[in-house]
MDAnalysis code that builds the backbone (N, CA, C; Angstrom):
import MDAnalysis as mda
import numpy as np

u = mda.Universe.empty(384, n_residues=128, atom_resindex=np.repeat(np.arange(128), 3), trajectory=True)
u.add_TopologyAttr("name", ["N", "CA", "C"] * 128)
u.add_TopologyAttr("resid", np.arange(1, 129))
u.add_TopologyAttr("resname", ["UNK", "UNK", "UNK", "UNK", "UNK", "UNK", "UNK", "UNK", "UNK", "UNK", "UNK", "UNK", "UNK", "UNK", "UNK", "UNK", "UNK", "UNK", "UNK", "UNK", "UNK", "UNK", "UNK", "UNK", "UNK", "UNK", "UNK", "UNK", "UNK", "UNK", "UNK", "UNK", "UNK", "UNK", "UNK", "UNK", "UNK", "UNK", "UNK", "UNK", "UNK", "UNK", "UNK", "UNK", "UNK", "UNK", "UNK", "UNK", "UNK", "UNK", "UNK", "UNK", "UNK", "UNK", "UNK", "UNK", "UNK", "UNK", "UNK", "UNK", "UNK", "UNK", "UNK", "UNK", "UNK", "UNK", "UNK", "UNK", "UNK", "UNK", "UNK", "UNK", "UNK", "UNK", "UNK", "UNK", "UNK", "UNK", "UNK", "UNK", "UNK", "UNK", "UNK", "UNK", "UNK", "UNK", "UNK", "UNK", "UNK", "UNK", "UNK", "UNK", "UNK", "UNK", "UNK", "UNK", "UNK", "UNK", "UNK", "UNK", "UNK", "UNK", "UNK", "UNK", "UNK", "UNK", "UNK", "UNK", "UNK", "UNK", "UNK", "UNK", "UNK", "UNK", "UNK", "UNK", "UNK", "UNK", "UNK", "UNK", "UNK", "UNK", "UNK", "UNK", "UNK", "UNK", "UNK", "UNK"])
u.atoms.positions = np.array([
    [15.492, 0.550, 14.274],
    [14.765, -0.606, 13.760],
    [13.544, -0.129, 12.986],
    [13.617, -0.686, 11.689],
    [12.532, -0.329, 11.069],
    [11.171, -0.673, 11.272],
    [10.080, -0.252, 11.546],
    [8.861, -1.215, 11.684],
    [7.732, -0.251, 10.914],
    [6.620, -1.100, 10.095],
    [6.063, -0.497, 9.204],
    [4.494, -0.968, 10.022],
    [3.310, -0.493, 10.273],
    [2.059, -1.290, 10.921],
    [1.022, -1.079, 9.598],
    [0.573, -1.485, 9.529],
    [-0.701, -1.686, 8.495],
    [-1.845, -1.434, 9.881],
    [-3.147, -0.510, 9.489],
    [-4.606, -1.180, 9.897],
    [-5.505, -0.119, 9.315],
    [-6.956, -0.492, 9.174],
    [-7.774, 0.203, 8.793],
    [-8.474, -0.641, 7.677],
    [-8.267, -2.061, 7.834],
    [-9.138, -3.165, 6.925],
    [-10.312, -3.331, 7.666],
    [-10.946, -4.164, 7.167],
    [-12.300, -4.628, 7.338],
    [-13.205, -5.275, 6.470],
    [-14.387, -5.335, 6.568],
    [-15.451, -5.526, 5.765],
    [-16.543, -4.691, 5.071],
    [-16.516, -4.420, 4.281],
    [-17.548, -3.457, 3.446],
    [-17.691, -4.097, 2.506],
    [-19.112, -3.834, 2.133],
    [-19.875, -3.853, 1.005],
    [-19.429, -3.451, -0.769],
    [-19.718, -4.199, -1.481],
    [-19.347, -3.521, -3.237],
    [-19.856, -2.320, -3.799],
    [-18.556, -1.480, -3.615],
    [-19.121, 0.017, -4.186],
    [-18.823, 0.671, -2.876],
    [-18.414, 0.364, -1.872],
    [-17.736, 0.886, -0.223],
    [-16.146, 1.228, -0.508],
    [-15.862, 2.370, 0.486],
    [-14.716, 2.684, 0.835],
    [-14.166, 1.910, 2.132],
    [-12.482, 2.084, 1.941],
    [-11.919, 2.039, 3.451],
    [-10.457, 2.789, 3.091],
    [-10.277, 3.378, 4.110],
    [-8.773, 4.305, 4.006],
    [-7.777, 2.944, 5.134],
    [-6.774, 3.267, 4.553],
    [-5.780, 1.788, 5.255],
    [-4.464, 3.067, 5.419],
    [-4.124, 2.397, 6.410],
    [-2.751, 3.498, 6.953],
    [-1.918, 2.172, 7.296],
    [-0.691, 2.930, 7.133],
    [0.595, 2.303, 7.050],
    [1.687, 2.953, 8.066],
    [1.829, 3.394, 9.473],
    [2.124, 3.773, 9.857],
    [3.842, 3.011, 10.339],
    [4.442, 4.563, 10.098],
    [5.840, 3.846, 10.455],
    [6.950, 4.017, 11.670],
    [7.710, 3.363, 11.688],
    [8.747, 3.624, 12.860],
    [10.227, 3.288, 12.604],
    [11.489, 4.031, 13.040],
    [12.486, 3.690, 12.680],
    [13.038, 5.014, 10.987],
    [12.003, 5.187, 10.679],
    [12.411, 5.603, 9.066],
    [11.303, 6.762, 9.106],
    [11.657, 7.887, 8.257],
    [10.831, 8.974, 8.179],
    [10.340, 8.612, 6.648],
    [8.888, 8.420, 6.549],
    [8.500, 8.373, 5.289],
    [8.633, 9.158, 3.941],
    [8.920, 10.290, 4.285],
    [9.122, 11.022, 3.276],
    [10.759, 10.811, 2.299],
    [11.566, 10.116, 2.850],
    [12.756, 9.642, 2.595],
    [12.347, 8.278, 2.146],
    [11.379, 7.692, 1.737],
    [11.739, 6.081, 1.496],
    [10.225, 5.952, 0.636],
    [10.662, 5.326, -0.694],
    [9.380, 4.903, -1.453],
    [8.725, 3.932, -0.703],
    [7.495, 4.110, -0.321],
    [6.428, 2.839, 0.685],
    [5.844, 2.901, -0.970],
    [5.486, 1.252, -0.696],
    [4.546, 0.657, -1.210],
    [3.399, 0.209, -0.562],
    [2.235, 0.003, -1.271],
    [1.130, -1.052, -0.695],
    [1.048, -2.217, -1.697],
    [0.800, -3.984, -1.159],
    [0.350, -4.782, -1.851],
    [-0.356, -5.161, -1.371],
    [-0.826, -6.566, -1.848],
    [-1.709, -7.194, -1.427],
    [-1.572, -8.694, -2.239],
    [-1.945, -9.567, -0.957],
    [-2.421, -11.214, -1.813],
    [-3.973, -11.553, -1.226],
    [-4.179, -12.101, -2.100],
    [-5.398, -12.867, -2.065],
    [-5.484, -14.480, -1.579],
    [-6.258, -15.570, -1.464],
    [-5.870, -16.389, -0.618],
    [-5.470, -17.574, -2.599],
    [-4.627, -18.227, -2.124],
    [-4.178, -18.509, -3.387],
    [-3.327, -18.057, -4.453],
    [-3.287, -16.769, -4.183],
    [-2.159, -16.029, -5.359],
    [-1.490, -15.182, -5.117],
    [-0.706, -14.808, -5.661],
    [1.027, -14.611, -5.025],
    [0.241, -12.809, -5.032],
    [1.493, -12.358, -4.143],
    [1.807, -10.727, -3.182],
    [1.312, -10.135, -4.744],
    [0.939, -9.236, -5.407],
    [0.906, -8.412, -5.988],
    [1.002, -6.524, -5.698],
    [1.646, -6.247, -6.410],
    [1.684, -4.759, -6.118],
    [0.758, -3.864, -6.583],
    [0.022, -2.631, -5.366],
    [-1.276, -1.860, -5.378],
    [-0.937, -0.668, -6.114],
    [0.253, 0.595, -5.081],
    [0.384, 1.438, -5.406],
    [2.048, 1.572, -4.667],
    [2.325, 2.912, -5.167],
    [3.650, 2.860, -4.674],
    [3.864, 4.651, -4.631],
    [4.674, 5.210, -3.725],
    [4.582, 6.987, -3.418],
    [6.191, 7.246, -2.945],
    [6.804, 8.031, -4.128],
    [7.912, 8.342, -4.029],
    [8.321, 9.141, -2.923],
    [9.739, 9.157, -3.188],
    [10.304, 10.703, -2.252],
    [10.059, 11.957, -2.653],
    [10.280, 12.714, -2.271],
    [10.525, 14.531, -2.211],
    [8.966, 14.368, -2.371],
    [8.652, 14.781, -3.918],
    [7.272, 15.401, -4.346],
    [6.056, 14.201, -4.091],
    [6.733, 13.097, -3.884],
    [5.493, 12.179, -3.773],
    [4.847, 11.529, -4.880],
    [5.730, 11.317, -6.321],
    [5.183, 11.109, -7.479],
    [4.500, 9.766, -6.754],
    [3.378, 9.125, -7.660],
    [2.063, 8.041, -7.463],
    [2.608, 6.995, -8.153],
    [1.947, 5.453, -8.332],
    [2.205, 4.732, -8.641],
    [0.837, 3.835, -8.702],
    [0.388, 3.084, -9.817],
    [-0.826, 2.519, -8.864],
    [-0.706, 1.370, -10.560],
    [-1.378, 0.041, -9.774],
    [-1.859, -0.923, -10.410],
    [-3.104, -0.661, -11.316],
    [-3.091, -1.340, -12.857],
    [-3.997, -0.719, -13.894],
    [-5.208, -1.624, -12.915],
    [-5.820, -2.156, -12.061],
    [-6.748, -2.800, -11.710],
    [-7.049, -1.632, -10.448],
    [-6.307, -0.721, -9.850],
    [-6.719, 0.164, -8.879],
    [-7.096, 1.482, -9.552],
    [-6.799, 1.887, -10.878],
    [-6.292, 3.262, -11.252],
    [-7.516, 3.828, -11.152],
    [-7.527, 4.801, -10.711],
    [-8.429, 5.425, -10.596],
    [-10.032, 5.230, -9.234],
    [-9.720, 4.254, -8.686],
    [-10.502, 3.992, -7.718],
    [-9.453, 4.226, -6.375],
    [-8.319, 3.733, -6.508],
    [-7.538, 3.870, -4.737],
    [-6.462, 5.201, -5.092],
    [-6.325, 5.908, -3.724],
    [-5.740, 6.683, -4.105],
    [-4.686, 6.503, -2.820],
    [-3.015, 6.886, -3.120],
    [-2.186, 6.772, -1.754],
    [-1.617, 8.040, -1.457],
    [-1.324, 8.760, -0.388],
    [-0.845, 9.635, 0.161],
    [-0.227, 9.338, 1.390],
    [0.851, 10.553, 1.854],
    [1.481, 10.221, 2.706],
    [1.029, 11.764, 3.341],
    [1.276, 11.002, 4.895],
    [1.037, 12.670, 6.153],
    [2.804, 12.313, 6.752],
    [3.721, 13.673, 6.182],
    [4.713, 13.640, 6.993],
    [4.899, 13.487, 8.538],
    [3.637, 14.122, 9.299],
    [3.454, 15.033, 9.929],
    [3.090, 13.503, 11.060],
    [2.521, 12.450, 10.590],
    [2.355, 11.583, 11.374],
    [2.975, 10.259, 11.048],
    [4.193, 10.375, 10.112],
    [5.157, 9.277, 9.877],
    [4.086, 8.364, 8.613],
    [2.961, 8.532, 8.112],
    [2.299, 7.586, 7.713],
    [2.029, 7.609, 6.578],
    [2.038, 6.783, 5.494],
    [1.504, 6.683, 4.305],
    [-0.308, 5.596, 4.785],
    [-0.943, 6.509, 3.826],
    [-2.508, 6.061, 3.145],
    [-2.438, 5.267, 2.118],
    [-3.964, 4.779, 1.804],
    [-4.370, 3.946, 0.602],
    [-5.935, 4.172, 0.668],
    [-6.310, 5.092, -0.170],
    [-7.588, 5.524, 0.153],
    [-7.944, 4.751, -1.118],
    [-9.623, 4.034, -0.624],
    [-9.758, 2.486, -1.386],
    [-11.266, 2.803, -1.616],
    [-11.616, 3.056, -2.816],
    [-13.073, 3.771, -3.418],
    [-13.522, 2.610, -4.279],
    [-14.362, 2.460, -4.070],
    [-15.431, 1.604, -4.941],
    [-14.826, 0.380, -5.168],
    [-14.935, -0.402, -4.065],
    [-14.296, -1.686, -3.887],
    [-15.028, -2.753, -4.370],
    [-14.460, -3.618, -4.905],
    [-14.834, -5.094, -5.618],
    [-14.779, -5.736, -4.654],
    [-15.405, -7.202, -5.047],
    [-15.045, -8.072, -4.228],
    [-13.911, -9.080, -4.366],
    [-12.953, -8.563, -5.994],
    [-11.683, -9.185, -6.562],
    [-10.778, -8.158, -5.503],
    [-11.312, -7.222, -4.911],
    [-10.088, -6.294, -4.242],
    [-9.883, -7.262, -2.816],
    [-10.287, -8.123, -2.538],
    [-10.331, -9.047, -0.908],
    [-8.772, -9.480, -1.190],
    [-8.066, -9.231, 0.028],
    [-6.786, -9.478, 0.159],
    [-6.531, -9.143, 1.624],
    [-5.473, -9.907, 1.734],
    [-4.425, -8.866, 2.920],
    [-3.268, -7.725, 2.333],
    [-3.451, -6.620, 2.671],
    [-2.909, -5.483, 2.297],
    [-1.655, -5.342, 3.154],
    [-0.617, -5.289, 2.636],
    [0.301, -4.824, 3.104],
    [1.586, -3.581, 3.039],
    [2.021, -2.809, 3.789],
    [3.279, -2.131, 3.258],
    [4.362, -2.465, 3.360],
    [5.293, -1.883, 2.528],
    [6.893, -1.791, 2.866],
    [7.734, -1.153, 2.418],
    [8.873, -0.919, 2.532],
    [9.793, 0.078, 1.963],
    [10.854, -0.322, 0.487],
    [11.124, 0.317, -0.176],
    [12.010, 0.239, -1.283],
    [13.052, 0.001, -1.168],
    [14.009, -1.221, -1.154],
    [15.422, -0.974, -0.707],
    [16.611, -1.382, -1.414],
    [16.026, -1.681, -2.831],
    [16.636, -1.066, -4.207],
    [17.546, -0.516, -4.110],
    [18.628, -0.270, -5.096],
    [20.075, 0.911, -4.572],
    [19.184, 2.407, -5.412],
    [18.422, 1.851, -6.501],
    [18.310, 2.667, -7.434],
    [16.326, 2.531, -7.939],
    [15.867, 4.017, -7.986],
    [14.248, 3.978, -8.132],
    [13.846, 4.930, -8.842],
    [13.767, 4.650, -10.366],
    [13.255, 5.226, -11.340],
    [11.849, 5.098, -11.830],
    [11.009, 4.895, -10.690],
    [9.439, 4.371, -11.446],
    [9.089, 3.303, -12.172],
    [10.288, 3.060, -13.012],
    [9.657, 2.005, -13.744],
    [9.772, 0.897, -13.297],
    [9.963, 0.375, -12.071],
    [9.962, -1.383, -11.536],
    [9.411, -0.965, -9.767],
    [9.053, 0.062, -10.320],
    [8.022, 0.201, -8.572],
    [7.411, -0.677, -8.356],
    [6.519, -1.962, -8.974],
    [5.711, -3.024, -9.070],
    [6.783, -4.091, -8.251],
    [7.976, -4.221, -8.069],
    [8.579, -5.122, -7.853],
    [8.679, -5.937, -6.788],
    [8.206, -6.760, -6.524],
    [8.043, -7.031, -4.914],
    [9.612, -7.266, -4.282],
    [9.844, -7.929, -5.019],
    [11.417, -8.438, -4.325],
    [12.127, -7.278, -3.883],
    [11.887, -5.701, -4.805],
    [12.792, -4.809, -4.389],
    [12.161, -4.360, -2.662],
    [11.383, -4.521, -2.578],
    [10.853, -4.237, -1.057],
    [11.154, -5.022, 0.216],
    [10.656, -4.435, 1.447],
    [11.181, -5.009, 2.530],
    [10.916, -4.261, 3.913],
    [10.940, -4.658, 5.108],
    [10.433, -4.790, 6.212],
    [9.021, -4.440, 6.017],
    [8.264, -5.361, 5.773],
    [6.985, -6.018, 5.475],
    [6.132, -5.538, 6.590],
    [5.264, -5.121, 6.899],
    [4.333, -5.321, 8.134],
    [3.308, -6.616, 8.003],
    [2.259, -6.218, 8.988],
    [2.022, -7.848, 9.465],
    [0.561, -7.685, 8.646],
    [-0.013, -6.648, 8.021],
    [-0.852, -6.370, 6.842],
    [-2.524, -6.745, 7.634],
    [-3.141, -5.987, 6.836],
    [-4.472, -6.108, 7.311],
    [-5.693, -6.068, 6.286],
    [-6.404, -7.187, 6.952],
    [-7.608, -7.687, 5.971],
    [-8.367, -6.937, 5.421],
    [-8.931, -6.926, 4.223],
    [-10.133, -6.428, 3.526],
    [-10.835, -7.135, 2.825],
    [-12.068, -7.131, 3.220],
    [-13.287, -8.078, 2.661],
    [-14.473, -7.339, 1.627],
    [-14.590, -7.771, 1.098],
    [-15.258, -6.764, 0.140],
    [-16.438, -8.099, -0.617],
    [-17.624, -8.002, 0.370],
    [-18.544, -8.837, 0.293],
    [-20.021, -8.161, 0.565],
    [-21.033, -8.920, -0.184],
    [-22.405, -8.066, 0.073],
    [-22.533, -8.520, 1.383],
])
């Protein structure tokens, strides 16, 4: 059974970090593109970043680039979302999930529909 956990949200300040882990069960991460999204209250799931198989190629939303960064630790089943210089447009519930697409060439990594077993995602507030 697959199960994906999100935590490591909270509240911080504009111009604050938070690292968010995605820890998994059922599936070895290094075998399965994880994504991170996120919605905001009012507008639909959007996609953050996304971290392939083997080498780990990146993926990231032109509104994150360069401020969040994602990595995965084989070693503890878990993909990251390391979250630098946060807005207060970044407030969402963050969530992960897996790719389950037949086929993943980078270019529709954004896709929400191709994803699936969702975790239960965790808050980030990004307020003075």
């Amino acid at each position: 059974q697959v199960q994906l956990v999100e935590s490591g949200g909270g509240l911080v300040q504009p111009g604050g970090s938070l690292r968010l882990s995605c820890a998994a069960s059922g599936i070895s991460v290094d075998g399965y593109v994880i994504g991170w999204f996120r919605q905001a209250p009012g507008k639909e799931r959007e996609a953050v970043s996304s971290i392939s198989i083997g080498v780990g190629r990146t993926y990231y939303a032109t509104s994150v680039k360069g401020r969040f960064t994602i990595s995965r630790d084989n070693s503890k089943n878990t993909v990251y979302l390391q979250m630098n210089s946060l807005k207060p447009e970044d407030t969402a519930v963050y969530s992960c999930a897996t790719y389950v697409a037949p086929l993943f060439d980078g270019t529709t990594w954004y896709r929400t529909h191709d994803y699936a077993y969702w975790g239960q995602g965790t808050q980030v507030t990004v307020s003075p």
